[in-house]
C-alpha positions in Angstrom: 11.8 -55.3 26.3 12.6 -52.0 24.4 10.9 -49.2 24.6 9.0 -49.4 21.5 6.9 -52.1 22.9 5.5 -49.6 25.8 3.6 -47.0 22.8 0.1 -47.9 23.0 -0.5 -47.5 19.2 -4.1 -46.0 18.3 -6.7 -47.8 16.1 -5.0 -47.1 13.1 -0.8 -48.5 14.4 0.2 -45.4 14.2 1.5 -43.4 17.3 -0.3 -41.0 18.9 -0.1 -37.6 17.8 0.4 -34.7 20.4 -1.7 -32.0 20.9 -0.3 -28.8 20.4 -1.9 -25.3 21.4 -2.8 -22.9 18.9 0.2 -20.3 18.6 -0.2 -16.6 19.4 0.5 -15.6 16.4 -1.3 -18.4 13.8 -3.9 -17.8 11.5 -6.3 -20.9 11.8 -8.5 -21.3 8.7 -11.7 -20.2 11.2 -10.0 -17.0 10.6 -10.0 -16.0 7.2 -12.5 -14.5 4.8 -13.7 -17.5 2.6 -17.3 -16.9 1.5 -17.6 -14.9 -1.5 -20.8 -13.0 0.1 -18.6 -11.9 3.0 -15.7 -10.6 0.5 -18.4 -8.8 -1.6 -20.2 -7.5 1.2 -16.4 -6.3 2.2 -15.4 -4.3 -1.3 -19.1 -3.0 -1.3 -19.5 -1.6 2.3 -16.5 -1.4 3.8 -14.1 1.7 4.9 -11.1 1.6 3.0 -7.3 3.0 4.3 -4.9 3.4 1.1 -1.2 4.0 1.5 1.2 3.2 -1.6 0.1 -0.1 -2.6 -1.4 -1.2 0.1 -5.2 -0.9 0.3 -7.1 -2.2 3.5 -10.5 -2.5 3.6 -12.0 -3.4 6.5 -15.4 -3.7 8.6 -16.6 -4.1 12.0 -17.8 -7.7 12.6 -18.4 -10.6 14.7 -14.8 -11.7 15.6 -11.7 -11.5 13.1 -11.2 -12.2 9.6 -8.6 -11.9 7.0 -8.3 -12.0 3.2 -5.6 -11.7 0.9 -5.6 -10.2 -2.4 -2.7 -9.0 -4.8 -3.7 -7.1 -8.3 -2.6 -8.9 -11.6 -0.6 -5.9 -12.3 1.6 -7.5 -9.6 3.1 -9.9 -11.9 3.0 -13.5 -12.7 1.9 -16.0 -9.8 5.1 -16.3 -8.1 5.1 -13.0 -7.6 1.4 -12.6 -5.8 2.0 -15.5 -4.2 5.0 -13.9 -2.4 3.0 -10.5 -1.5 0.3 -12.5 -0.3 2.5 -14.1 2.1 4.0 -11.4 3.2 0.8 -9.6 3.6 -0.1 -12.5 5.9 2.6 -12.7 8.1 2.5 -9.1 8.6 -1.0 -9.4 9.9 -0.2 -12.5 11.6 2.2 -10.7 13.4 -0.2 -8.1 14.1 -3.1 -9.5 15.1 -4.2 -6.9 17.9 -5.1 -4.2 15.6 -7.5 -6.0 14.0 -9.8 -7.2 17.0 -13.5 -7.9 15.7 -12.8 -6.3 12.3 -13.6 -8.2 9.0 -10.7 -7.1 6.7 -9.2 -7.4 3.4 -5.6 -6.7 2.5 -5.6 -5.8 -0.9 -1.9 -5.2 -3.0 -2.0 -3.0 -6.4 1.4 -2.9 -6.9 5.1 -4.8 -4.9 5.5 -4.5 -1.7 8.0 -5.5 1.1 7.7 -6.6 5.0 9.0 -3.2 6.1 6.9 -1.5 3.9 3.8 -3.3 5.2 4.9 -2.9 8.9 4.9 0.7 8.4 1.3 1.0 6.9 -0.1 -0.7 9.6 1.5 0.9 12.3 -0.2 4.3 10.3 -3.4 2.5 10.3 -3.2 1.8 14.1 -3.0 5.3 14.6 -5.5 6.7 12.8 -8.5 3.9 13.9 
C-alpha cells in the first residue's frame, strides 16, 4: 500500500490544504484603505508629512490601514506599479509606526527603497 492511499482527500479530491499563520510582516486585504469614503475622508482631513516625493497623509483611526497612490507624472503604468510596490513593502516592513493610523502613501515623483526607508524613519521621529 503506498502512501498516497493514506491522504484522506476533502469533498472536492483534492488534498488538504495547510493552514499557515499570518506572517509578521503581511499586509492582509483587511488592511488596506478600499472605500472611496474612507480615501476622501483621508485627502480631506488628514495631517499630511511631505519629504521629496513622498507625501503621507495619515489619520488616527480604529486599527490600521494603508493606501497606495503614485501621481501620473510618475510615468506610464509599469512605472507606478513599481513605486507602488515599493511603497508597500516599505510599509510592510514597517508596520509599527503606523499602529491605529489610517494612512495614505501618496508618490509625486520616482522613488527608491532607500529613499522610502529614510522618510519614514524621519516620520517616526517627528510623530
Amino acid at each position: 500500500m503506498s502512501s498516497r492511499s493514506n491522504q484522506k482527500p476533502n469533498l472536492n479530491g483534492r488534498k488538504e490544504r495547510k493552514h499557515y499563520k499570518l506572517k509578521k510582516y503581511g499586509l492582509p486585504k483587511t488592511e488596506r484603505l478600499k472605500k472611496k469614503r474612507e480615501i476622501r475622508r483621508l485627502f480631506s482631513k488628514g495631517s499630511r508629512f511631505s519629504r521629496g516625493n513622498l507625501v503621507i497623509i495619515y489619520r488616527p483611526g480604529e486599527g490600521r490601514k494603508a493606501g497606495f497612490v503614485a501621481s501620473k507624472e510618475i510615468g506610464g503604468a509599469v512605472k507606478r506599479n513599481r513605486i507602488r510596490r515599493i511603497l508597500r513593502e516599505a510599509y510592510r516592513m514597517n508596520k509599527d509606526i503606523f499602529k491605529d493610523l489610517k494612512v495614505i502613501f501618496y508618490a509625486r515623483g520616482h522613488l527608491d527603497l532607500d529613499t522610502v526607508q529614510n522618510i519614514l524613519t524621519i516620520f517616526k521621529e517627528q510623530r
